[in-house]
FITOR-399349 format. One record per residue (C-alpha): chain; residue in one letter; y negated, z negated, x; residue number from 1. Coordinates in Angstrom, 3 decimals, padded with zeros to 6 digits. Layout:
FITOR-399349
chaine | residu | c2 | c3 | c1 | num
A | A | Y | Z | X | NUM
...
//
This chain:
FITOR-399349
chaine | residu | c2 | c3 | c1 | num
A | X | -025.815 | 000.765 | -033.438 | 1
A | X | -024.202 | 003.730 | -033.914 | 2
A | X | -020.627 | 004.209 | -034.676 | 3
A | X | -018.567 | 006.859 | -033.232 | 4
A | X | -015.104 | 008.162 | -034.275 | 5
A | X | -012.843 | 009.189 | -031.926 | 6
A | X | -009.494 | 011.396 | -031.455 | 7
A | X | -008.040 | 009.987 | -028.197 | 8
A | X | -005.062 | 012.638 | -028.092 | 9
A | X | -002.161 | 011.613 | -025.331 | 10
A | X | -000.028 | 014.485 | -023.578 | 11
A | X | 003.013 | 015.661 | -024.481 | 12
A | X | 005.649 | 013.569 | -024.219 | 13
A | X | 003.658 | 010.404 | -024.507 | 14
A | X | 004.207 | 008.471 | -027.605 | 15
A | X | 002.282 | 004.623 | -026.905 | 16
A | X | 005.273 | 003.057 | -027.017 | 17
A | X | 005.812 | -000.337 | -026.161 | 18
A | X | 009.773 | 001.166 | -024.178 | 19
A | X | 008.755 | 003.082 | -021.583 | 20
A | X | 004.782 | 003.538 | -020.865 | 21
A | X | 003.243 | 005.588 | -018.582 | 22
A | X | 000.142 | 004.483 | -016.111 | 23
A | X | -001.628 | 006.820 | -018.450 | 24
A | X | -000.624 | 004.761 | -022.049 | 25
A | X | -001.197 | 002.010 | -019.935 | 26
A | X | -004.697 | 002.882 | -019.048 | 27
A | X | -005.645 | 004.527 | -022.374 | 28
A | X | -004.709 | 000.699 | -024.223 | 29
A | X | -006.914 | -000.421 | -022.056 | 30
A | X | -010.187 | 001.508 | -022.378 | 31
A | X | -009.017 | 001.358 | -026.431 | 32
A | X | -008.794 | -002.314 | -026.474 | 33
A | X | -012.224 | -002.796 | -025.022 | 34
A | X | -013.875 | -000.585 | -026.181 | 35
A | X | -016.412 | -001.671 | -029.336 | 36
A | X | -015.088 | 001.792 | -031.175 | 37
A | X | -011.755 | 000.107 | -031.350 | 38
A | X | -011.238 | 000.355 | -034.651 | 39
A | X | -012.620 | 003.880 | -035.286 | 40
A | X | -010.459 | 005.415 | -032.481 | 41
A | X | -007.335 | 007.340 | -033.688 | 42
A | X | -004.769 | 007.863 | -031.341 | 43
A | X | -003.072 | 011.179 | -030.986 | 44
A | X | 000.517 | 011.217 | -029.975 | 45
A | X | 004.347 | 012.414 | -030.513 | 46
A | X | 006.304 | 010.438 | -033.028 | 47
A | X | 007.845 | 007.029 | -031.539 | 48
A | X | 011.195 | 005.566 | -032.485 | 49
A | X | 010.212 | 001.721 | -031.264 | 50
A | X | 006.872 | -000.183 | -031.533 | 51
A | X | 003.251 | 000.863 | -030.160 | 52
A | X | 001.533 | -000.457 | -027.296 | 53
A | X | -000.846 | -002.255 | -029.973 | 54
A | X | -001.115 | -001.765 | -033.333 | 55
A | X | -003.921 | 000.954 | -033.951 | 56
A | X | -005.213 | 004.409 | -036.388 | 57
A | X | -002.108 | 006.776 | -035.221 | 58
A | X | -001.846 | 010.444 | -036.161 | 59
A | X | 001.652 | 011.146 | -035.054 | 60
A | X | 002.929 | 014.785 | -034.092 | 61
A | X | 006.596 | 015.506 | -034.223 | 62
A | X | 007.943 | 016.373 | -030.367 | 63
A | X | 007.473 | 020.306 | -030.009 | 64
A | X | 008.450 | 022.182 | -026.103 | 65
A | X | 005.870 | 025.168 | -027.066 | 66
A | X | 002.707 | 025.750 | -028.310 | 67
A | X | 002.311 | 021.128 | -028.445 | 68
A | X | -001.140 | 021.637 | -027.328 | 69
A | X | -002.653 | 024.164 | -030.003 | 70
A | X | -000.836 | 022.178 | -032.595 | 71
A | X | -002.547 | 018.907 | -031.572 | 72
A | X | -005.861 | 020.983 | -031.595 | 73
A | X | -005.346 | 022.281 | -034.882 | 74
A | X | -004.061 | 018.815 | -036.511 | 75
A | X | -007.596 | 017.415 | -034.822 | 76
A | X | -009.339 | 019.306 | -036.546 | 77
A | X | -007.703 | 019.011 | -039.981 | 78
A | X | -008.327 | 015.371 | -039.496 | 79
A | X | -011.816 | 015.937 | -038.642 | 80
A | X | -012.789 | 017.830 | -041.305 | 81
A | X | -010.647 | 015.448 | -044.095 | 82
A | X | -012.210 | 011.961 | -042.239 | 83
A | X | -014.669 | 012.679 | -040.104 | 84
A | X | -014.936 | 012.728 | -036.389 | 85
A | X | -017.370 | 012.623 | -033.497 | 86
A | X | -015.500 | 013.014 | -030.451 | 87
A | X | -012.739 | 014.055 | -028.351 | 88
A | X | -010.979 | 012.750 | -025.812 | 89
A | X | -008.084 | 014.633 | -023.575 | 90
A | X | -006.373 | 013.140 | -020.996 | 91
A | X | -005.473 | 014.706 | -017.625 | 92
A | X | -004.799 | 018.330 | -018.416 | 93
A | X | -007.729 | 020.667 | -018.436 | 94
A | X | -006.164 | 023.830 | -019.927 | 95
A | X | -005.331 | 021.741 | -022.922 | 96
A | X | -009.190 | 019.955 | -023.615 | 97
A | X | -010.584 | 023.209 | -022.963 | 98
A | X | -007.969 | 024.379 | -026.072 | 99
A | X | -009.379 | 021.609 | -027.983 | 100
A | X | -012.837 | 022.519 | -027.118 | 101
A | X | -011.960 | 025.890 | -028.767 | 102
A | X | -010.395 | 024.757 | -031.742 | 103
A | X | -013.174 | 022.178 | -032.795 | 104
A | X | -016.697 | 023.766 | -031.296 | 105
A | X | -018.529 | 021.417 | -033.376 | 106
A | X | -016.922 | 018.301 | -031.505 | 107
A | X | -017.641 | 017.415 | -027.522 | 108
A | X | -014.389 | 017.269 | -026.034 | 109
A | X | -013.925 | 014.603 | -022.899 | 110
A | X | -011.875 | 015.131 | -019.617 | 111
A | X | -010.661 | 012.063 | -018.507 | 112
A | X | -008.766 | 012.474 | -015.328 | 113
A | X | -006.342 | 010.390 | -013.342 | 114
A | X | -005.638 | 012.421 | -010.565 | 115
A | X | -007.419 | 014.994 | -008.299 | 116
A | X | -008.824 | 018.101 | -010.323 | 117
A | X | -006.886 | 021.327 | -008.309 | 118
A | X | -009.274 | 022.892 | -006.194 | 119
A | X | -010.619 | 026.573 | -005.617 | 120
A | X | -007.366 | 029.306 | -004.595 | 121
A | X | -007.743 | 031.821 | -002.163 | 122
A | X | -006.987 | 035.260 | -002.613 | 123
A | X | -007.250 | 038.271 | -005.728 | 124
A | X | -005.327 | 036.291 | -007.506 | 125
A | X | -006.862 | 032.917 | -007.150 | 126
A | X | -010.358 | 034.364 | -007.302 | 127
A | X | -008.961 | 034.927 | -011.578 | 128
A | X | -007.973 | 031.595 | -011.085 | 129
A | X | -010.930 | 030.140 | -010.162 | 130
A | X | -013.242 | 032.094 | -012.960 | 131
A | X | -010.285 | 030.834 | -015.460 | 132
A | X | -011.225 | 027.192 | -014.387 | 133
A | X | -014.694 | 027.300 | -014.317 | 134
A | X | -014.626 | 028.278 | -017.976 | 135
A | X | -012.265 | 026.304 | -019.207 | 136
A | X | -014.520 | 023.450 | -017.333 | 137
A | X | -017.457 | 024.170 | -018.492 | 138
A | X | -016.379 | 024.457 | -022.272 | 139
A | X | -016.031 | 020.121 | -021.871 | 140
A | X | -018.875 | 017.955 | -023.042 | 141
A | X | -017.792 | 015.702 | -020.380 | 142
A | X | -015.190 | 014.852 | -017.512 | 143
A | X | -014.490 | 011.577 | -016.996 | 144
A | X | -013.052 | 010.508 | -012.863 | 145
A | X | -010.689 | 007.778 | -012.152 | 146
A | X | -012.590 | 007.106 | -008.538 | 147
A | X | -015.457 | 007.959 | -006.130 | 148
A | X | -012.760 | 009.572 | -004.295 | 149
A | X | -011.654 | 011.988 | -006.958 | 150
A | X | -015.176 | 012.913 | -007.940 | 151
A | X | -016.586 | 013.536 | -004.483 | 152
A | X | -013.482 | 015.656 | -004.415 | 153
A | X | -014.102 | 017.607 | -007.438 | 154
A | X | -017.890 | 017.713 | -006.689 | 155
A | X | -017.184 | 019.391 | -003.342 | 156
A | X | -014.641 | 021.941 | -004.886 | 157
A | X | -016.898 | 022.724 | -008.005 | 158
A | X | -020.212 | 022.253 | -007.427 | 159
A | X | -021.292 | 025.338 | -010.090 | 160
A | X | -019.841 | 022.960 | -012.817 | 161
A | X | -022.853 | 021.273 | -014.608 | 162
A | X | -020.859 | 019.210 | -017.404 | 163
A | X | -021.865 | 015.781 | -017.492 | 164
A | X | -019.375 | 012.909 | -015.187 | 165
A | X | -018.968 | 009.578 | -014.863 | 166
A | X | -016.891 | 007.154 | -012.995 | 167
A | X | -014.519 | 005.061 | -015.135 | 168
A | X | -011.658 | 003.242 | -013.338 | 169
A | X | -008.954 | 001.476 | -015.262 | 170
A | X | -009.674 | -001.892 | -016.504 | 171
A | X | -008.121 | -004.923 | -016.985 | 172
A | X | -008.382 | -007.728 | -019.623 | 173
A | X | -007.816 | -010.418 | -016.641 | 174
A | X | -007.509 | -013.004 | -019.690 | 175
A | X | -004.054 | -011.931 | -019.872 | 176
A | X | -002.758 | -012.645 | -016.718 | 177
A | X | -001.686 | -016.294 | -015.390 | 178
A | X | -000.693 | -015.744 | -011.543 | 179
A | X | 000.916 | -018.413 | -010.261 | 180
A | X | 000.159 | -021.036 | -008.206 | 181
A | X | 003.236 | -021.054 | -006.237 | 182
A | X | 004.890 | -018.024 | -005.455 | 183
A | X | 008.551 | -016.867 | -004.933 | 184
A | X | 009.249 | -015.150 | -001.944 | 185
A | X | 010.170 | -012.041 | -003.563 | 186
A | X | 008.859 | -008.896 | -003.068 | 187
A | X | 008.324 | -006.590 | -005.310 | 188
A | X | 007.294 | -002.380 | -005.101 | 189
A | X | 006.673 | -000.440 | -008.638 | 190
A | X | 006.136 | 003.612 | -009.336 | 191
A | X | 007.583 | 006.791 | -010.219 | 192
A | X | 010.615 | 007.533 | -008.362 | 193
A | X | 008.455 | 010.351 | -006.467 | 194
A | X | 008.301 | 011.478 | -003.001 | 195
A | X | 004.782 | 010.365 | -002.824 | 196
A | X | 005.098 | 007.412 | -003.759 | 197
A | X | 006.471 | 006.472 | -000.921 | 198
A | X | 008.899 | 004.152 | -002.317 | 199
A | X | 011.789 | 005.526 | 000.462 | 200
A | X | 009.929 | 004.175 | 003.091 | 201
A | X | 009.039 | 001.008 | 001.095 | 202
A | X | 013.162 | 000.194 | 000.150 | 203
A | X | 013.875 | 001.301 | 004.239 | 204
A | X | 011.303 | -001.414 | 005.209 | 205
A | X | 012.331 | -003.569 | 002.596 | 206
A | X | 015.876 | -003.544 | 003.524 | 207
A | X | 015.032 | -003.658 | 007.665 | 208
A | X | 013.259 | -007.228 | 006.554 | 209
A | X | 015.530 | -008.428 | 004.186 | 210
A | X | 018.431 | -008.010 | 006.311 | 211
A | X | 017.282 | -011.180 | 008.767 | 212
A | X | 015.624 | -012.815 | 005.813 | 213
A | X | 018.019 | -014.260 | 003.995 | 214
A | X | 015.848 | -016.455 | 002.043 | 215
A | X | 013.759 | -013.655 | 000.362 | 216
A | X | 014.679 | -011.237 | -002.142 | 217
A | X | 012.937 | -007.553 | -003.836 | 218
A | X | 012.977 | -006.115 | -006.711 | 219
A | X | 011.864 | -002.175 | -006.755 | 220
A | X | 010.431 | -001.409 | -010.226 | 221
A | X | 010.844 | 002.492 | -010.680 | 222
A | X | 009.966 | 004.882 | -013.669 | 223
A | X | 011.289 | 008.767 | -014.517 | 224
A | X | 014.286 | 007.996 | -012.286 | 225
A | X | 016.114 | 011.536 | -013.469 | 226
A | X | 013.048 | 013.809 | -012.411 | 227
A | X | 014.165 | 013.148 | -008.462 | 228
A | X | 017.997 | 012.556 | -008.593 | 229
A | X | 018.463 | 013.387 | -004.857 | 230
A | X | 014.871 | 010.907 | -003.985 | 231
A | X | 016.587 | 008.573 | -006.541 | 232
A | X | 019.580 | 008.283 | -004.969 | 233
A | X | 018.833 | 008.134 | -001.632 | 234
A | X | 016.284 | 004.698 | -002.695 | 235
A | X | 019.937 | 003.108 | -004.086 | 236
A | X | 021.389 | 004.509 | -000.779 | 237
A | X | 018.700 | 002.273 | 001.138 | 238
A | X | 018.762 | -000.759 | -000.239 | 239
A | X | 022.645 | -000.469 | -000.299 | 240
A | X | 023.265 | -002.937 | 002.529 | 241
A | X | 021.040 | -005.330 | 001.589 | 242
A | X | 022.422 | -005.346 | -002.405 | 243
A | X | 023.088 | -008.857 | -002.974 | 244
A | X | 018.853 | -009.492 | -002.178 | 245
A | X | 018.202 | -006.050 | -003.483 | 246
A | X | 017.617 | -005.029 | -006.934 | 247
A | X | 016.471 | -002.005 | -009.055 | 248
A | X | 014.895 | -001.871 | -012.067 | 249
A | X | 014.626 | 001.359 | -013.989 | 250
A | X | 011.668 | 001.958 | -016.546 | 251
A | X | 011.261 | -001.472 | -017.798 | 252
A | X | 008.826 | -002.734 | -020.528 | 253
A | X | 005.484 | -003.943 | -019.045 | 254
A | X | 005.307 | -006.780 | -020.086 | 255
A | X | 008.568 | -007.278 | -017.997 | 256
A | X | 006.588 | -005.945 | -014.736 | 257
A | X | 003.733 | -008.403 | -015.401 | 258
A | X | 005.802 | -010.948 | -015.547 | 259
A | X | 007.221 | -010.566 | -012.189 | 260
A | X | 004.139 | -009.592 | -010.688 | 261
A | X | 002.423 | -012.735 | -011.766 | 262
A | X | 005.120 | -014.924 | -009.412 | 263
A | X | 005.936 | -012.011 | -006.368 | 264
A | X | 004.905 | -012.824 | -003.178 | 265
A | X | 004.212 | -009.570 | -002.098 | 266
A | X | 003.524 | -006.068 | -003.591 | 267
A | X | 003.665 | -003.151 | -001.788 | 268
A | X | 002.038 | -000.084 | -002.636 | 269
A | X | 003.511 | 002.713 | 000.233 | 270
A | X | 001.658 | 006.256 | -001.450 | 271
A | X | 001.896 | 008.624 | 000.804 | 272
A | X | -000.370 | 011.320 | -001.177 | 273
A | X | -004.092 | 010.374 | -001.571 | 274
A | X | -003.991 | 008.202 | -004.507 | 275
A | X | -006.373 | 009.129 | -006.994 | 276
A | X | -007.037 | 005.150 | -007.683 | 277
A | X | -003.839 | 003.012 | -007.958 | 278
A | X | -002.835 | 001.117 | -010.609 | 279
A | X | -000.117 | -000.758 | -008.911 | 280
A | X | -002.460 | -002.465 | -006.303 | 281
A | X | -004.648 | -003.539 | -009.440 | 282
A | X | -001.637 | -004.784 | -011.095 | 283
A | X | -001.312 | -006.703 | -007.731 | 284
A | X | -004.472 | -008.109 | -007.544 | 285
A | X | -004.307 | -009.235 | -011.040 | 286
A | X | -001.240 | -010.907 | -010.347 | 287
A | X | -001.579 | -012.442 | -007.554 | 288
A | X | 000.502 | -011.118 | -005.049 | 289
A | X | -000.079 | -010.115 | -001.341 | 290
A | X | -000.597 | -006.827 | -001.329 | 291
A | X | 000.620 | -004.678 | 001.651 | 292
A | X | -001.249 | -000.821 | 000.825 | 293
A | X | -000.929 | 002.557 | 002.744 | 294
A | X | -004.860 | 002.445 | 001.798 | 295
A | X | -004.717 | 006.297 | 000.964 | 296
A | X | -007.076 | 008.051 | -001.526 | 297
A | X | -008.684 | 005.631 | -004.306 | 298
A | X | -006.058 | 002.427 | -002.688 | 299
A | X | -009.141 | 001.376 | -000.620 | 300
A | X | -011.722 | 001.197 | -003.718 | 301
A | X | -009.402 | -001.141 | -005.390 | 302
A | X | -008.635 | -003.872 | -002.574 | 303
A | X | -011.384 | -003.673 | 000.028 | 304
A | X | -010.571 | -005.550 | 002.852 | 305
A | X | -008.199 | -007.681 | 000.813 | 306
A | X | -004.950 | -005.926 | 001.256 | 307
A | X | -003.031 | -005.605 | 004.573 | 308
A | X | -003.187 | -002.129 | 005.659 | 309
A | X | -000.142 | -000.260 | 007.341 | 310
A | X | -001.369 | 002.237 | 010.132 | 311
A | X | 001.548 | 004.948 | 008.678 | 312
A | X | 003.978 | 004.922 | 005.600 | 313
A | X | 007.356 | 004.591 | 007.364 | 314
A | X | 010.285 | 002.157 | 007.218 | 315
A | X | 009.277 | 000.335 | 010.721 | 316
A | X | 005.782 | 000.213 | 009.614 | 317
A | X | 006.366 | -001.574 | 006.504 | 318
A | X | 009.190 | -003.367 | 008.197 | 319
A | X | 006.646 | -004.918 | 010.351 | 320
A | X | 004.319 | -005.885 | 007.947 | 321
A | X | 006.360 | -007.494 | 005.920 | 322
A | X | 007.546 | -010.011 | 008.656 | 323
A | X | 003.397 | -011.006 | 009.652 | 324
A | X | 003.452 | -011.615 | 006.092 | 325
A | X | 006.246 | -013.492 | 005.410 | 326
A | X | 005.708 | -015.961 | 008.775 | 327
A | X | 001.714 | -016.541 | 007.481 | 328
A | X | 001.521 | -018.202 | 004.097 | 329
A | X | -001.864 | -018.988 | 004.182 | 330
A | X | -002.795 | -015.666 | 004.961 | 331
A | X | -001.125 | -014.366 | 002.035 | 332
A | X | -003.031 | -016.751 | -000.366 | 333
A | X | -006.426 | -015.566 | 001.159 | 334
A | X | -005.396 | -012.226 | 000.665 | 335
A | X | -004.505 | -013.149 | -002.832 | 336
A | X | -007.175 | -015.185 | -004.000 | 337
A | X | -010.018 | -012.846 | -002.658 | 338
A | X | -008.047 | -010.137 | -004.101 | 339
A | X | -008.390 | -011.402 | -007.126 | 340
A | X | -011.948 | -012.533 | -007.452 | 341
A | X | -012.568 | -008.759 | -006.477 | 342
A | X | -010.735 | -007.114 | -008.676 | 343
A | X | -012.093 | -009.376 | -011.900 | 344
A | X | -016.047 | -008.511 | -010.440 | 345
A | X | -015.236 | -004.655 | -010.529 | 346
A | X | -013.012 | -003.831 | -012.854 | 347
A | X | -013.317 | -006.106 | -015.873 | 348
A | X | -012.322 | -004.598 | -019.508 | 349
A | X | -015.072 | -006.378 | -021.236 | 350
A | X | -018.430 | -007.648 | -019.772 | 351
A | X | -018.681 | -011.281 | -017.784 | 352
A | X | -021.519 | -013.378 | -016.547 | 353
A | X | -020.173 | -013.816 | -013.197 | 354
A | X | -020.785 | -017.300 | -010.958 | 355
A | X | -024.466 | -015.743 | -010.207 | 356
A | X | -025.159 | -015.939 | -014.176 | 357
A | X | -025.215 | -012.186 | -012.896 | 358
A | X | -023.827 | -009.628 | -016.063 | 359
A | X | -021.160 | -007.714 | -014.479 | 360
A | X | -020.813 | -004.426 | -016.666 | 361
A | X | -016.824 | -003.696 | -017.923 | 362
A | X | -014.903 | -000.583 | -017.395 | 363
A | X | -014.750 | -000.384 | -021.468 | 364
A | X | -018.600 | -000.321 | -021.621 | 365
A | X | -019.616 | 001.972 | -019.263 | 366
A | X | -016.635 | 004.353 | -020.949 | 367
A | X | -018.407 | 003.742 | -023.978 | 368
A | X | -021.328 | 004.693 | -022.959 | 369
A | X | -020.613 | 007.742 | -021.737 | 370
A | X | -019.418 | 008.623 | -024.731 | 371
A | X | -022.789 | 007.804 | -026.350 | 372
A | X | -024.408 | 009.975 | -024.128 | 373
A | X | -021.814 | 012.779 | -024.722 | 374
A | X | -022.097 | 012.832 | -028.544 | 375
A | X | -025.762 | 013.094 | -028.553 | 376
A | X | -025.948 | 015.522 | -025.660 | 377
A | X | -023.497 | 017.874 | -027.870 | 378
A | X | -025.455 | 017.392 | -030.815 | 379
A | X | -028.625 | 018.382 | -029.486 | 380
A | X | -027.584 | 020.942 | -027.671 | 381
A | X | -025.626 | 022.147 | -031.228 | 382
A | X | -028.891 | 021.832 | -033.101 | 383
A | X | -031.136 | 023.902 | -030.474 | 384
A | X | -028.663 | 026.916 | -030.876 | 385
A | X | -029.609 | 027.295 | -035.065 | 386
//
């Protein structure tokens, strides 16, 4: 089998450490970790102070405000030509794999996206726009999409772009997680401390429910807490009555959120955008918690019918739901349990024989094969032009 060698280059500001990941990191030490080029991936990032998320090939970039991306490409392809290399891989921002693209013509580069590609703009001035996108798209060997959602979206609003896609949602190892058998009734809401994230309506419900429950307690597990000072602070204002239950958490380790995820009652996950997948509900699921979902964007791909739904992100909404929840306990371990069994069917990290004897194909595997197809796409298509 053929062995590929791979640049997987992280944005700016992203360094893999173990401190303070992103869902991005997050999901990147995932696909790494299962993927059988493991050990011939190198992973492209700014210089950390504290320890990686695992220990893999690094080529480190010191922290630059201008001209990051053009530096990365150019370092790429010094490594390249010194070592060797067969692909690249760009996360998220297009303007920056198409720059890669340019810099190393003689390597595929791969879009893998997280959220909802921007679609066509209206006007003189978006009509530049749009040409400026569709070449920047169509110098990728490939575009990877975190959902059906966000590539029905992008397959709507681009339907001239020809570059190969897949589907490749973030995977889990599931190995790694114990839930618990008995659960603590605490509940528990993670995410960026972002408008859409609805995590104001979440700590309003929260505190509406904790305030006549005095035997359950939440912890709110928030990231980038400085980027929204006003949001921020009006999430502390929130739970202010209901302190001494109450608690926030700001940009813990992961290992720290998995923890309390694996004995939480309930999760909520309040987006108000349409989320491009969700990796808080699948934390959920892994976990074992109840999971109460606004069920917007990619939510609904994750849990099925295994979440509780809330007709409308608000404070009442959520209030509500929380209280059928907390008075059915039963209901909360069926919602749990077949929450679980779904998420390990669909979005495994490695391949399983499932209880059919059926091989259920992982995340990792189908990333990698995508790859596969990339590489010799590229290199066929580099041969025809001599």
């Amino acid at each position: 089998m053929t062995t590929l060698k791979i640049f997987q280059v992280l944005p700016r500001r992203m360094d893999f450490g173990i401190a303070a990941s992103t869902s991005v990191e997050l999901c990147v030490a995932d696909w790494v970790m299962g993927s059988r080029y493991c050990d011939t991936t190198t992973i492209v990032a700014e210089k950390a102070e504290g320890p990686p998320l695992f220990e893999t090939q690094f080529l480190r970039l010191t922290p630059a405000r201008y001209l990051s991306s053009w530096r990365a490409a150019w370092e790429i392809r010094k490594a390249a030509a010194a070592s060797g290399g067969d692909i690249i891989v760009a996360q998220q921002h297009i303007a920056t794999a198409a720059r890669y693209a340019a810099f190393n013509p003689s390597l595929p580069v791969v879009l893998q996206t997280h959220n909802f590609v921007e679609g066509r703009r209206e006007g003189r001035a978006g009509m530049a726009w749009n040409r400026q996108m569709q070449r920047r798209l169509s110098r990728l060997g490939g575009i990877t999409f975190i959902s059906r959602a966000t590539l029905r979206d992008f397959e709507e609003n681009w339907p001239e772009i020809k570059v190969p896609r897949t589907i490749v949602h973030n995977g889990f190892d599931f190995s790694q997680w114990s839930p618990a058998v008995e659960r603590q009734k605490l509940i528990i809401a993670a995410g960026r401390t972002q408008p859409e994230k609805g995590l104001l309506e979440a700590a309003e419900g929260t505190a509406a429910f904790l305030s006549t429950h005095s035997d359950w307690s939440a912890i709110f597990l928030l990231s980038e807490p400085d980027r929204n000072p006003a949001y921020r602070d009006a999430i502390i204002a929130k739970l202010a009555p209901v302190k001494a239950q109450a608690q926030i958490l700001w940009s813990i380790p992961f290992k720290e959120v998995k923890e309390m995820t694996e004995t939480a009652a309930i999760a909520i996950v309040a987006s108000t955008w349409r989320e491009p997948f969700g990796r808080t509900a699948l934390e959920a699921h892994a976990g074992g918690a109840a999971l109460l979902s606004s069920g917007t964007g990619g939510l609904r791909e994750i849990s099925g019918d295994c979440a509780a739904y809330i007709d409308e992100v608000s404070g009442p909404a959520i209030t509500a739901m929380l209280e059928k929840l907390a008075a059915n306990e039963g209901w909360r371990r069926e919602l749990a349990e077949a929450a679980g069994k779904r998420v390990r069917r669909l979005f495994p990290l490695s391949d399983f024989v499932d209880e059919t004897g059926t091989r259920v194909p992982s995340v990792a595997g189908t990333l990698d094969s995508f790859y596969d197809e990339v590489t010799q796409a590229w290199r066929m298509r580099s041969k025809n032009r001599r």
